[in-house]
matplotlib code that plots the C-alpha trace (Angstrom):
import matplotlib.pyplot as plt

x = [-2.3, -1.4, -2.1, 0.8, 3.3, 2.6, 3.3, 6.2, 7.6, 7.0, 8.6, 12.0, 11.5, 11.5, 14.6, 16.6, 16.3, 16.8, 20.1, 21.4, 20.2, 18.6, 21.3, 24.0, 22.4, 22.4, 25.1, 26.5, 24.6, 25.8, 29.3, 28.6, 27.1, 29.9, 32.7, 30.4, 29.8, 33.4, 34.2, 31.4, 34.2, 32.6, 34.3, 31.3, 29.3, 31.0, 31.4, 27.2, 27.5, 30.0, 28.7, 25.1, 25.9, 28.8, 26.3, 23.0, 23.9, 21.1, 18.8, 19.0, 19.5, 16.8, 15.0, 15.8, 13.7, 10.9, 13.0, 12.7, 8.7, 9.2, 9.9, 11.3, 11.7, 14.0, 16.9, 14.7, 13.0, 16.4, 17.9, 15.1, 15.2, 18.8, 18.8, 16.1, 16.7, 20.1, 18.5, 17.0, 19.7, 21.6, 19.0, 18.7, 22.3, 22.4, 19.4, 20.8, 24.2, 26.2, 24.9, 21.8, 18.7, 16.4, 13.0, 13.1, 16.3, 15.3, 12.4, 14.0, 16.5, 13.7, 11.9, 14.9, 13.1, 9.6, 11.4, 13.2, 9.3, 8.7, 10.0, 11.0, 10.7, 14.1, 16.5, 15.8, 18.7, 18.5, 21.0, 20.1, 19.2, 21.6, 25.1, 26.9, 26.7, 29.1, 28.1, 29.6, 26.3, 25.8, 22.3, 21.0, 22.3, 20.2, 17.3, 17.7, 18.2, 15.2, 13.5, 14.9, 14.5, 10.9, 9.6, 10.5, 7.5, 4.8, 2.2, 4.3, 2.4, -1.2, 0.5, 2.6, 0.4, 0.0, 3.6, 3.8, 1.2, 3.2, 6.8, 5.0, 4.5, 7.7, 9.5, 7.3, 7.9, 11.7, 11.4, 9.5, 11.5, 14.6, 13.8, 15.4, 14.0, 11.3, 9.5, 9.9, 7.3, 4.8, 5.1, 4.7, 1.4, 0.1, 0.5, -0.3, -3.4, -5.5, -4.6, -4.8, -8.6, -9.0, -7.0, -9.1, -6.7, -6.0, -2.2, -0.2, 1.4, 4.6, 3.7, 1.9, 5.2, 6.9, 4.9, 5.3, 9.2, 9.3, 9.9, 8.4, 5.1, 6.9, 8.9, 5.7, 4.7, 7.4, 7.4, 3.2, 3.7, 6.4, 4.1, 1.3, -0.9, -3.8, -4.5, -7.0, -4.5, -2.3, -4.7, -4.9, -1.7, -1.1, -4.0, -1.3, 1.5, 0.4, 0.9, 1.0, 4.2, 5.7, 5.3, 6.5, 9.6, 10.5, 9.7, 12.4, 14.7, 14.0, 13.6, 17.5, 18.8, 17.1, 21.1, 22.4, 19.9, 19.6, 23.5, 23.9, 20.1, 18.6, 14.4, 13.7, 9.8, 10.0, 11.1, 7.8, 5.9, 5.2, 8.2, 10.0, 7.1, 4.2, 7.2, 8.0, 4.0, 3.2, 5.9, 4.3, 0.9, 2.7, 4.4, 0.9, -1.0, 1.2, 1.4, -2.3, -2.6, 0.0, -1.9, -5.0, -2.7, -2.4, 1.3, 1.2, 4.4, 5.9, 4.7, 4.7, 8.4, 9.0, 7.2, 9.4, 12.7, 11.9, 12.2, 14.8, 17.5, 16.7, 16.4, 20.0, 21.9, 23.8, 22.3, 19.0, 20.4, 20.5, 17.6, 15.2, 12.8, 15.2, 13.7, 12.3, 14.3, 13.3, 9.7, 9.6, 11.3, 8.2, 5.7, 7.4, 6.6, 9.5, 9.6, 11.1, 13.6, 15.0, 15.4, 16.8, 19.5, 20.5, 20.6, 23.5, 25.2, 25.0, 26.0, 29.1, 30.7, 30.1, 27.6, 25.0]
y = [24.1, 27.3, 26.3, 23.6, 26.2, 28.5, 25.6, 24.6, 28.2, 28.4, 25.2, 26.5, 29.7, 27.8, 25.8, 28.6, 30.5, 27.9, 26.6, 30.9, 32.1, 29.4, 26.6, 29.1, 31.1, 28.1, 27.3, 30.1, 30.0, 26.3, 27.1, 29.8, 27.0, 24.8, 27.6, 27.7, 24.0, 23.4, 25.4, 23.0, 22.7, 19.4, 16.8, 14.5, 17.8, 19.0, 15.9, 15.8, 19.0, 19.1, 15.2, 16.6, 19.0, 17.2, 13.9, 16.1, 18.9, 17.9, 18.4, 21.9, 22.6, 20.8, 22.5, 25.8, 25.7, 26.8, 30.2, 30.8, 31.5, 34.2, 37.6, 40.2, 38.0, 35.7, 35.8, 35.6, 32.5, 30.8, 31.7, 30.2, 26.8, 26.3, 26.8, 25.0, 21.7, 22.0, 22.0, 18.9, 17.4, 18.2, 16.8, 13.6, 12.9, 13.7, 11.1, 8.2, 8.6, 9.5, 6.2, 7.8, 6.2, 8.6, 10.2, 12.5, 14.3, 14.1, 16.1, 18.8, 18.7, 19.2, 21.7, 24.2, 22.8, 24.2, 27.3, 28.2, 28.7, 30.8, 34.6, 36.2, 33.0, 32.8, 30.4, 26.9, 24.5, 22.3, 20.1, 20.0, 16.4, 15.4, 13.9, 16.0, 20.0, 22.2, 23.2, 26.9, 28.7, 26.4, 25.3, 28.2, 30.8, 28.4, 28.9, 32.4, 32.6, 31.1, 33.4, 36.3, 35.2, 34.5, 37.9, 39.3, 37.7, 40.1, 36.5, 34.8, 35.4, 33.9, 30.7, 30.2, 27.9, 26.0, 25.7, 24.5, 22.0, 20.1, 20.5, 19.1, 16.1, 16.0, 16.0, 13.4, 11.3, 12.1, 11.1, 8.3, 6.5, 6.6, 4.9, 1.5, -0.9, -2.9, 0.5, 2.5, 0.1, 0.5, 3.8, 5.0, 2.9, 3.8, 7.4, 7.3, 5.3, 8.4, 10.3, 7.7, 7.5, 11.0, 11.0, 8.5, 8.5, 4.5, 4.8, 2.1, 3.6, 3.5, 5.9, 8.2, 8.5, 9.1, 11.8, 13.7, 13.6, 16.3, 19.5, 20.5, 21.6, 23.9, 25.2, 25.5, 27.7, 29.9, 30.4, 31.5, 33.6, 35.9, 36.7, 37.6, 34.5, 33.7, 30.7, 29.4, 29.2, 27.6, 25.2, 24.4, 23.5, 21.4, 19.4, 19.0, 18.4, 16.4, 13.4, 13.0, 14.7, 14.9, 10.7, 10.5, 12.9, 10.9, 6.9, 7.6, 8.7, 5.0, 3.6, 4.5, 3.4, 0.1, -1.7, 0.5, 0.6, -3.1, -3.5, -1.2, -2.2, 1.6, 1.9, 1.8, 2.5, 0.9, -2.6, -2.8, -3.2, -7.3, -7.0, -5.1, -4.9, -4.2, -0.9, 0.2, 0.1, 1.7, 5.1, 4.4, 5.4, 8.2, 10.1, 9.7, 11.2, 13.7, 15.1, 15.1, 17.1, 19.7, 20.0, 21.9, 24.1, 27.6, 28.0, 24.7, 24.2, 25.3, 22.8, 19.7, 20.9, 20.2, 16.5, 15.7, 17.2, 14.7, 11.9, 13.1, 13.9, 10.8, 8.0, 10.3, 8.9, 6.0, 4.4, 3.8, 1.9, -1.5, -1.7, -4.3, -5.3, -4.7, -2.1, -0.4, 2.9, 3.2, 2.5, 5.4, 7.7, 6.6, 7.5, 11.5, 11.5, 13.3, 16.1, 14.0, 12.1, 15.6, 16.7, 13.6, 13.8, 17.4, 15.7, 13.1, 15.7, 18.0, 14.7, 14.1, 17.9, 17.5, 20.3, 17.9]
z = [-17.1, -15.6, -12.1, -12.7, -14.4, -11.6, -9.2, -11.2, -11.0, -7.2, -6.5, -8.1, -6.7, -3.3, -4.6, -5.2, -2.0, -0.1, -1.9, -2.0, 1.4, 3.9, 3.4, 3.9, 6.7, 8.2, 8.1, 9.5, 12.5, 13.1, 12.9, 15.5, 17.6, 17.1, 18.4, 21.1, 21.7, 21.7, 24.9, 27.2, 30.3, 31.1, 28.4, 28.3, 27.1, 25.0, 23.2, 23.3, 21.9, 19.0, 18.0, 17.4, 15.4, 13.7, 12.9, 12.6, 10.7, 8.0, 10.8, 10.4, 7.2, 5.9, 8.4, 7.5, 4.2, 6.1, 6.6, 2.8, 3.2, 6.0, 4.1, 5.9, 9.1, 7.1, 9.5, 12.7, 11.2, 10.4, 13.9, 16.1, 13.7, 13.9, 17.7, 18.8, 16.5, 18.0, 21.1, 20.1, 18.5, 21.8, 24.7, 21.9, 22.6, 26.3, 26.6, 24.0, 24.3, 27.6, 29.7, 31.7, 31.8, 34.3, 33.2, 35.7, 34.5, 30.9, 31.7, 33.6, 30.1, 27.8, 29.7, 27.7, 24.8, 26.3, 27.0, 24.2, 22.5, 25.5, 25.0, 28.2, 30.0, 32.5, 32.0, 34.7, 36.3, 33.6, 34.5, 38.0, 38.4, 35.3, 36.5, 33.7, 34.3, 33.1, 29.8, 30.0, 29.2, 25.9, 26.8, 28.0, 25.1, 22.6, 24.5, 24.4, 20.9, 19.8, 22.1, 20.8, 17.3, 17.8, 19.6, 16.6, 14.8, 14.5, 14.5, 16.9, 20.0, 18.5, 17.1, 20.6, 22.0, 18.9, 18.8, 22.3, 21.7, 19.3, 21.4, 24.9, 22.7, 21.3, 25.0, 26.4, 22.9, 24.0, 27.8, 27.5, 24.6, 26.5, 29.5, 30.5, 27.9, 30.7, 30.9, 27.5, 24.9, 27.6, 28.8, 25.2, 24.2, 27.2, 26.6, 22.9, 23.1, 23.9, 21.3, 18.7, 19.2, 19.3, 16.3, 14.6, 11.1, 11.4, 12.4, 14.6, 17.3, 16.8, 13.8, 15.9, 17.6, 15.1, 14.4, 17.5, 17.4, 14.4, 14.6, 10.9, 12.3, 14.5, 11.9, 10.1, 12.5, 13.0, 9.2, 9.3, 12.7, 10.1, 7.8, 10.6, 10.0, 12.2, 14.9, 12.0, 9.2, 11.9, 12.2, 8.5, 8.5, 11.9, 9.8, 7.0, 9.3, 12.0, 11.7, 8.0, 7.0, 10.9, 11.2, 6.9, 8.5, 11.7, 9.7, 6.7, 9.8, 11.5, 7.6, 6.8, 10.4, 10.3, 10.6, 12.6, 15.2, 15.4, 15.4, 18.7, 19.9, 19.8, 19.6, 15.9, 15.2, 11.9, 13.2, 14.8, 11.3, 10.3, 8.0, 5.6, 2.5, 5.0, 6.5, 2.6, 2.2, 4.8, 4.2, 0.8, 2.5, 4.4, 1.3, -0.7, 2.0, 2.6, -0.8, -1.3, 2.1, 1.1, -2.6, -0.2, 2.3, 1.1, -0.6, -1.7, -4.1, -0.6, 1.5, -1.5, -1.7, 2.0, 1.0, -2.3, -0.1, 2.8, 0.6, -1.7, 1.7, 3.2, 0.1, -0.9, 2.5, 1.7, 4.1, 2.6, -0.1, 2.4, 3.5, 2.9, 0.8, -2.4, -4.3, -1.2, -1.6, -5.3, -4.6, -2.3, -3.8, -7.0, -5.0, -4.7, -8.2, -10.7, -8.7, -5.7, -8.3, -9.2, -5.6, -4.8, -7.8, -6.6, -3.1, -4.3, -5.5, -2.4, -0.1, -3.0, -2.7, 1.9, 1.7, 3.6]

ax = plt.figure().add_subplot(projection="3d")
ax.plot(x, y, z, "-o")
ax.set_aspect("equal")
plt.show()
Protein backbone atom coordinates (compact mmCIF):
# COMPACT_ATOMS: atom_id res chain seq x y z
CA UNK A 1 0.00 0.00 0.00
CA UNK A 2 2.65 2.48 0.29
CA UNK A 3 4.34 1.64 -2.84
CA UNK A 4 0.93 2.71 -4.55
CA UNK A 5 0.59 6.03 -2.47
CA UNK A 6 4.05 6.79 -3.24
CA UNK A 7 3.26 6.08 -6.86
CA UNK A 8 0.07 7.98 -6.55
CA UNK A 9 1.97 11.00 -5.20
CA UNK A 10 4.66 10.83 -7.93
CA UNK A 11 2.23 10.59 -10.66
CA UNK A 12 0.61 14.08 -9.51
CA UNK A 13 3.81 15.39 -8.76
CA UNK A 14 4.58 14.64 -12.53
CA UNK A 15 1.03 16.22 -13.39
CA UNK A 16 1.78 19.33 -11.86
CA UNK A 17 4.98 20.28 -13.37
CA UNK A 18 4.19 19.47 -16.46
CA UNK A 19 0.74 21.59 -16.47
CA UNK A 20 3.05 24.81 -14.42
CA UNK A 21 6.34 24.64 -16.20
CA UNK A 22 6.79 22.05 -19.24
CA UNK A 23 3.43 22.93 -21.06
CA UNK A 24 4.18 26.55 -20.77
CA UNK A 25 7.89 26.46 -21.59
CA UNK A 26 6.69 25.00 -24.37
CA UNK A 27 4.89 26.91 -25.40
CA UNK A 28 7.01 29.58 -25.40
CA UNK A 29 9.57 28.16 -27.43
CA UNK A 30 6.95 27.33 -30.08
CA UNK A 31 5.78 30.77 -30.49
CA UNK A 32 9.44 31.69 -30.95
CA UNK A 33 9.47 29.16 -33.69
CA UNK A 34 6.42 30.37 -35.22
CA UNK A 35 7.88 34.26 -35.48
CA UNK A 36 10.56 32.54 -37.04
CA UNK A 37 8.67 30.21 -39.35
CA UNK A 38 6.72 32.99 -40.50
CA UNK A 39 9.61 34.97 -42.24
CA UNK A 40 10.50 31.47 -44.67
CA UNK A 41 10.99 33.96 -48.04
CA UNK A 42 9.92 30.95 -50.10
CA UNK A 43 5.86 30.89 -49.69
CA UNK A 44 5.52 27.15 -50.09
CA UNK A 45 7.91 27.06 -46.85
CA UNK A 46 6.77 28.96 -44.97
CA UNK A 47 3.40 27.60 -45.25
CA UNK A 48 5.22 23.93 -44.35
CA UNK A 49 6.42 25.71 -41.57
CA UNK A 50 3.78 27.72 -39.84
CA UNK A 51 1.08 24.53 -40.76
CA UNK A 52 3.29 22.14 -38.64
CA UNK A 53 3.34 23.94 -35.96
CA UNK A 54 -0.20 25.36 -36.27
CA UNK A 55 -1.72 21.46 -36.75
CA UNK A 56 1.01 19.77 -34.49
CA UNK A 57 1.39 21.83 -31.76
CA UNK A 58 0.35 18.74 -29.43
CA UNK A 59 3.39 17.22 -30.79
CA UNK A 60 5.36 19.03 -28.62
CA UNK A 61 3.76 19.64 -25.76
CA UNK A 62 2.95 16.34 -25.10
CA UNK A 63 6.39 15.80 -25.70
CA UNK A 64 7.67 18.15 -23.38
CA UNK A 65 6.60 16.02 -20.25
CA UNK A 66 9.77 14.27 -20.50
CA UNK A 67 11.42 17.87 -19.61
CA UNK A 68 9.69 17.62 -16.10
CA UNK A 69 12.22 14.61 -15.07
CA UNK A 70 15.47 16.61 -15.99
CA UNK A 71 16.21 18.77 -12.78
CA UNK A 72 18.42 21.43 -13.22
CA UNK A 73 18.63 20.83 -17.03
CA UNK A 74 14.89 21.50 -17.25
CA UNK A 75 15.11 24.27 -19.88
CA UNK A 76 17.87 22.45 -21.99
CA UNK A 77 15.65 19.36 -22.09
CA UNK A 78 12.54 21.33 -23.16
CA UNK A 79 14.49 23.33 -25.87
CA UNK A 80 16.06 20.35 -27.72
CA UNK A 81 12.32 18.51 -27.63
CA UNK A 82 10.50 21.40 -28.97
CA UNK A 83 13.10 21.89 -31.73
CA UNK A 84 13.76 18.75 -32.99
CA UNK A 85 9.85 17.47 -33.04
CA UNK A 86 9.47 20.62 -34.91
CA UNK A 87 12.04 19.45 -37.08
CA UNK A 88 9.99 16.53 -37.48
CA UNK A 89 6.80 17.95 -37.74
CA UNK A 90 8.53 20.20 -40.43
CA UNK A 91 10.40 17.52 -42.84
CA UNK A 92 6.73 15.47 -42.22
CA UNK A 93 5.09 18.23 -44.13
CA UNK A 94 7.75 18.98 -46.72
CA UNK A 95 7.52 15.10 -47.64
CA UNK A 96 3.42 14.61 -47.40
CA UNK A 97 2.36 17.74 -48.29
CA UNK A 98 4.03 20.21 -50.94
CA UNK A 99 3.67 17.51 -54.13
CA UNK A 100 7.22 15.85 -54.09
CA UNK A 101 7.64 12.34 -54.24
CA UNK A 102 11.76 11.83 -54.36
CA UNK A 103 13.72 9.61 -51.76
CA UNK A 104 16.60 11.02 -52.52
CA UNK A 105 15.73 14.63 -51.38
CA UNK A 106 13.91 13.34 -48.35
CA UNK A 107 17.03 12.00 -47.25
CA UNK A 108 19.25 14.85 -47.67
CA UNK A 109 15.98 16.68 -45.52
CA UNK A 110 16.18 14.36 -42.74
CA UNK A 111 19.82 14.27 -42.39
CA UNK A 112 19.03 17.92 -40.19
CA UNK A 113 17.20 15.48 -38.22
CA UNK A 114 20.54 13.28 -37.76
CA UNK A 115 22.20 16.46 -37.19
CA UNK A 116 20.35 18.28 -34.92
CA UNK A 117 21.42 15.07 -32.23
CA UNK A 118 24.95 15.78 -33.34
CA UNK A 119 26.54 18.81 -31.18
CA UNK A 120 29.14 20.75 -33.20
CA UNK A 121 28.13 18.98 -36.32
CA UNK A 122 28.01 21.90 -39.27
CA UNK A 123 24.99 22.76 -40.76
CA UNK A 124 24.52 20.56 -44.66
CA UNK A 125 22.59 21.94 -47.97
CA UNK A 126 19.60 20.43 -46.93
CA UNK A 127 17.58 21.57 -49.42
CA UNK A 128 19.94 20.96 -52.13
CA UNK A 129 18.18 18.39 -54.09
CA UNK A 130 14.60 19.72 -52.78
CA UNK A 131 12.73 22.06 -55.47
CA UNK A 132 11.74 24.57 -52.56
CA UNK A 133 14.81 26.35 -50.76
CA UNK A 134 14.50 29.49 -49.22
CA UNK A 135 13.66 28.94 -45.79
CA UNK A 136 15.67 32.13 -44.34
CA UNK A 137 17.82 30.13 -41.89
CA UNK A 138 14.55 28.32 -40.38
CA UNK A 139 15.94 24.80 -40.81
CA UNK A 140 19.16 25.19 -39.86
CA UNK A 141 18.66 27.45 -36.44
CA UNK A 142 16.42 24.23 -35.24
CA UNK A 143 19.25 22.17 -35.75
CA UNK A 144 21.27 24.26 -33.90
CA UNK A 145 19.15 24.59 -31.05
CA UNK A 146 18.80 21.14 -30.25
CA UNK A 147 22.49 21.04 -30.38
CA UNK A 148 23.03 23.61 -28.22
CA UNK A 149 20.45 22.47 -25.88
CA UNK A 150 21.83 19.01 -25.79
CA UNK A 151 25.74 19.76 -24.96
CA UNK A 152 24.52 20.99 -22.07
CA UNK A 153 23.70 17.49 -20.75
CA UNK A 154 26.38 16.37 -18.53
CA UNK A 155 25.06 12.34 -19.84
CA UNK A 156 24.47 13.42 -23.16
CA UNK A 157 27.51 12.29 -24.87
CA UNK A 158 27.28 8.36 -23.54
CA UNK A 159 23.47 8.10 -24.63
CA UNK A 160 24.26 9.95 -28.17
CA UNK A 161 24.57 6.99 -29.98
CA UNK A 162 21.64 5.43 -28.40
CA UNK A 163 19.75 8.39 -29.41
CA UNK A 164 20.91 8.13 -32.91
CA UNK A 165 20.05 4.65 -33.13
CA UNK A 166 16.50 5.26 -32.77
CA UNK A 167 16.43 8.67 -35.13
CA UNK A 168 18.30 6.69 -38.23
CA UNK A 169 15.27 4.55 -37.97
CA UNK A 170 12.91 7.20 -37.70
CA UNK A 171 14.27 8.97 -41.10
CA UNK A 172 14.32 5.84 -43.15
CA UNK A 173 10.58 5.09 -41.60
CA UNK A 174 10.10 8.80 -43.03
CA UNK A 175 11.78 8.32 -46.47
CA UNK A 176 10.58 5.25 -47.26
CA UNK A 177 6.77 5.80 -46.43
CA UNK A 178 6.52 8.66 -48.69
CA UNK A 179 7.58 7.35 -51.82
CA UNK A 180 5.20 7.05 -54.90
CA UNK A 181 2.68 4.44 -53.69
CA UNK A 182 4.20 1.32 -56.36
CA UNK A 183 7.35 1.55 -54.25
CA UNK A 184 6.50 2.65 -50.55
CA UNK A 185 4.45 -0.99 -49.08
CA UNK A 186 7.48 -2.82 -50.39
CA UNK A 187 10.32 -0.77 -49.64
CA UNK A 188 9.09 -0.74 -46.02
CA UNK A 189 8.65 -4.71 -45.53
CA UNK A 190 11.55 -5.18 -47.11
CA UNK A 191 13.42 -2.98 -44.74
CA UNK A 192 11.56 -4.01 -41.65
CA UNK A 193 11.69 -7.73 -42.15
CA UNK A 194 15.15 -7.90 -40.55
CA UNK A 195 14.55 -6.26 -37.68
CA UNK A 196 11.34 -7.94 -36.92
CA UNK A 197 13.12 -11.30 -36.50
CA UNK A 198 15.80 -9.83 -34.59
CA UNK A 199 13.13 -8.38 -32.63
CA UNK A 200 11.32 -11.51 -32.10
CA UNK A 201 8.19 -9.79 -29.92
CA UNK A 202 5.43 -11.11 -32.52
CA UNK A 203 4.51 -7.65 -34.04
CA UNK A 204 3.07 -7.18 -37.85
CA UNK A 205 4.99 -4.80 -39.59
CA UNK A 206 3.22 -2.21 -40.04
CA UNK A 207 3.45 -1.98 -36.11
CA UNK A 208 7.07 -2.14 -36.13
CA UNK A 209 6.82 0.96 -38.15
CA UNK A 210 4.92 2.57 -36.25
CA UNK A 211 7.20 2.17 -33.71
CA UNK A 212 10.18 3.71 -35.32
CA UNK A 213 8.29 6.98 -36.22
CA UNK A 214 8.28 8.13 -32.42
CA UNK A 215 10.33 10.35 -31.00
CA UNK A 216 9.46 9.29 -27.04
CA UNK A 217 12.44 7.12 -26.79
CA UNK A 218 14.59 9.98 -27.78
CA UNK A 219 13.03 12.17 -25.53
CA UNK A 220 13.53 9.47 -23.06
CA UNK A 221 16.92 9.86 -23.55
CA UNK A 222 17.45 13.36 -23.51
CA UNK A 223 15.56 13.38 -20.18
CA UNK A 224 18.16 10.30 -18.61
CA UNK A 225 21.36 12.04 -20.32
CA UNK A 226 20.19 15.32 -17.61
CA UNK A 227 20.42 13.58 -14.83
CA UNK A 228 23.90 11.80 -15.80
CA UNK A 229 22.46 8.30 -16.49
CA UNK A 230 24.56 5.60 -17.91
CA UNK A 231 24.40 3.67 -21.61
CA UNK A 232 22.92 0.65 -19.26
CA UNK A 233 19.99 2.54 -17.75
CA UNK A 234 19.56 3.72 -21.39
CA UNK A 235 19.19 0.53 -22.37
CA UNK A 236 16.56 -0.28 -19.69
CA UNK A 237 14.50 2.00 -20.97
CA UNK A 238 14.83 1.62 -25.01
CA UNK A 239 13.59 -2.01 -23.71
CA UNK A 240 10.43 -0.11 -22.35
CA UNK A 241 10.14 2.18 -25.19
CA UNK A 242 10.87 0.45 -28.16
CA UNK A 243 8.50 -0.74 -29.70
CA UNK A 244 5.97 -1.03 -26.99
CA UNK A 245 5.13 2.47 -25.99
CA UNK A 246 6.91 4.11 -29.49
CA UNK A 247 4.39 1.69 -31.81
CA UNK A 248 1.18 2.34 -28.81
CA UNK A 249 2.35 6.25 -29.56
CA UNK A 250 2.49 6.27 -33.45
CA UNK A 251 -0.99 3.47 -33.80
CA UNK A 252 -3.44 5.88 -31.68
CA UNK A 253 -1.99 8.62 -34.17
CA UNK A 254 -3.17 6.31 -37.38
CA UNK A 255 -6.12 5.00 -34.91
CA UNK A 256 -7.77 8.69 -34.73
CA UNK A 257 -6.94 9.50 -38.61
CA UNK A 258 -8.43 6.38 -39.80
CA UNK A 259 -11.30 8.90 -42.01
CA UNK A 260 -9.24 11.33 -42.80
CA UNK A 261 -6.51 9.38 -44.26
CA UNK A 262 -8.73 7.26 -46.27
CA UNK A 263 -10.74 10.47 -47.46
CA UNK A 264 -7.44 12.14 -48.97
CA UNK A 265 -5.67 8.47 -49.48
CA UNK A 266 -2.55 9.07 -47.01
CA UNK A 267 -0.63 5.65 -45.66
CA UNK A 268 -2.53 4.72 -42.57
CA UNK A 269 -0.74 1.68 -40.66
CA UNK A 270 -3.85 0.81 -38.86
CA UNK A 271 -5.91 0.07 -42.12
CA UNK A 272 -3.65 -2.79 -42.66
CA UNK A 273 -5.17 -4.80 -39.63
CA UNK A 274 -8.14 -7.52 -40.85
CA UNK A 275 -10.65 -4.98 -39.55
CA UNK A 276 -11.62 -2.69 -37.07
CA UNK A 277 -12.01 -5.27 -33.69
CA UNK A 278 -8.76 -7.24 -34.63
CA UNK A 279 -7.04 -2.90 -34.81
CA UNK A 280 -8.92 -1.93 -31.33
CA UNK A 281 -7.46 -5.42 -30.00
CA UNK A 282 -4.55 -5.13 -31.02
CA UNK A 283 -3.82 -1.10 -29.42
CA UNK A 284 -5.55 -3.08 -26.64
CA UNK A 285 -2.37 -5.34 -26.58
CA UNK A 286 -0.08 -2.29 -27.06
CA UNK A 287 -1.42 -0.13 -24.05
CA UNK A 288 -1.35 -3.46 -21.67
CA UNK A 289 2.11 -4.12 -22.58
CA UNK A 290 3.20 -0.91 -22.28
CA UNK A 291 1.98 -0.29 -18.88
CA UNK A 292 3.33 -3.47 -17.54
CA UNK A 293 6.83 -2.44 -19.06
CA UNK A 294 6.87 1.02 -17.54
CA UNK A 295 5.69 -0.76 -13.90
CA UNK A 296 9.79 -2.34 -14.09
CA UNK A 297 11.72 0.97 -15.46
CA UNK A 298 13.23 2.93 -12.65
CA UNK A 299 10.86 6.19 -12.07
CA UNK A 300 8.01 4.37 -12.86
CA UNK A 301 4.90 6.69 -12.06
CA UNK A 302 7.00 8.77 -14.60
CA UNK A 303 7.10 6.57 -17.43
CA UNK A 304 3.20 4.83 -16.64
CA UNK A 305 2.33 8.62 -16.77
CA UNK A 306 3.69 8.99 -20.25
CA UNK A 307 1.46 5.60 -21.01
CA UNK A 308 -2.05 6.85 -19.38
CA UNK A 309 -1.25 10.58 -21.15
CA UNK A 310 -0.77 8.85 -24.63
CA UNK A 311 -4.13 7.44 -24.44
CA UNK A 312 -5.82 10.20 -22.55
CA UNK A 313 -4.44 13.12 -25.55
CA UNK A 314 -5.30 10.94 -28.31
CA UNK A 315 -8.91 9.03 -27.21
CA UNK A 316 -9.55 13.26 -26.08
CA UNK A 317 -9.31 14.44 -30.07
CA UNK A 318 -12.58 14.55 -31.42
CA UNK A 319 -11.56 12.66 -33.88
CA UNK A 320 -11.38 9.36 -32.11
CA UNK A 321 -14.93 9.46 -31.33
CA UNK A 322 -15.80 7.95 -35.24
CA UNK A 323 -13.92 5.46 -35.47
CA UNK A 324 -14.93 2.02 -35.80
CA UNK A 325 -15.80 -0.64 -34.07
CA UNK A 326 -18.36 1.45 -31.74
CA UNK A 327 -17.08 1.39 -28.46
CA UNK A 328 -13.53 1.20 -29.65
CA UNK A 329 -12.40 4.58 -28.02
CA UNK A 330 -13.98 3.57 -24.69
CA UNK A 331 -12.43 0.16 -24.68
CA UNK A 332 -9.07 1.78 -25.00
CA UNK A 333 -9.13 4.28 -22.99
CA UNK A 334 -10.36 0.89 -20.20
CA UNK A 335 -7.50 -0.75 -20.64
CA UNK A 336 -5.42 2.83 -19.15
CA UNK A 337 -7.11 1.84 -16.18
CA UNK A 338 -8.66 5.12 -13.88
CA UNK A 339 -5.65 6.75 -14.10
CA UNK A 340 -6.00 7.16 -17.96
CA UNK A 341 -9.87 8.16 -17.55
CA UNK A 342 -8.67 11.05 -15.29
CA UNK A 343 -5.96 12.20 -17.72
CA UNK A 344 -8.23 11.93 -20.35
CA UNK A 345 -11.04 14.12 -18.53
CA UNK A 346 -8.36 16.86 -17.77
CA UNK A 347 -7.50 16.42 -21.56
CA UNK A 348 -11.21 17.50 -22.74
CA UNK A 349 -10.91 20.18 -20.76
CA UNK A 350 -7.48 21.33 -22.01
CA UNK A 351 -8.77 20.77 -25.89
CA UNK A 352 -12.30 22.88 -24.68
CA UNK A 353 -10.22 26.15 -23.27
CA UNK A 354 -7.53 25.79 -26.98
CA UNK A 355 -4.67 25.02 -24.71
CA UNK A 356 -4.01 21.72 -26.84
Amino acid sequence: MGDKRYRTYAAAQVLARFLLRALPRAGRELARWREMAARCPDPVLRQMALASIAAKKFHCQGGSVFAVRAGRFEREVARAIVALQTISDYLDNLCDRAGVQDGESFALLHRAFLDALCPGAPPGDYYALYPYRGDGGYLGALVRACQEALACLPGYGALQEKALSLARLYCSLQVRKHLPWPQRVKSLVEWLEPLLRRLAAGLYWWELAAATGSTLGIFALFSLAARGGSPAEAEQVLAGYFPWICGLHILLDYFIDQQEDAAGGDLNFVAYYRDGHEAAARLRHFACRSLELAARLPDAAFHQTVVAGLLAMYLSDPKAQGQEPSGAREELLASGGPYAGFLYRLCRGLRRAGVV
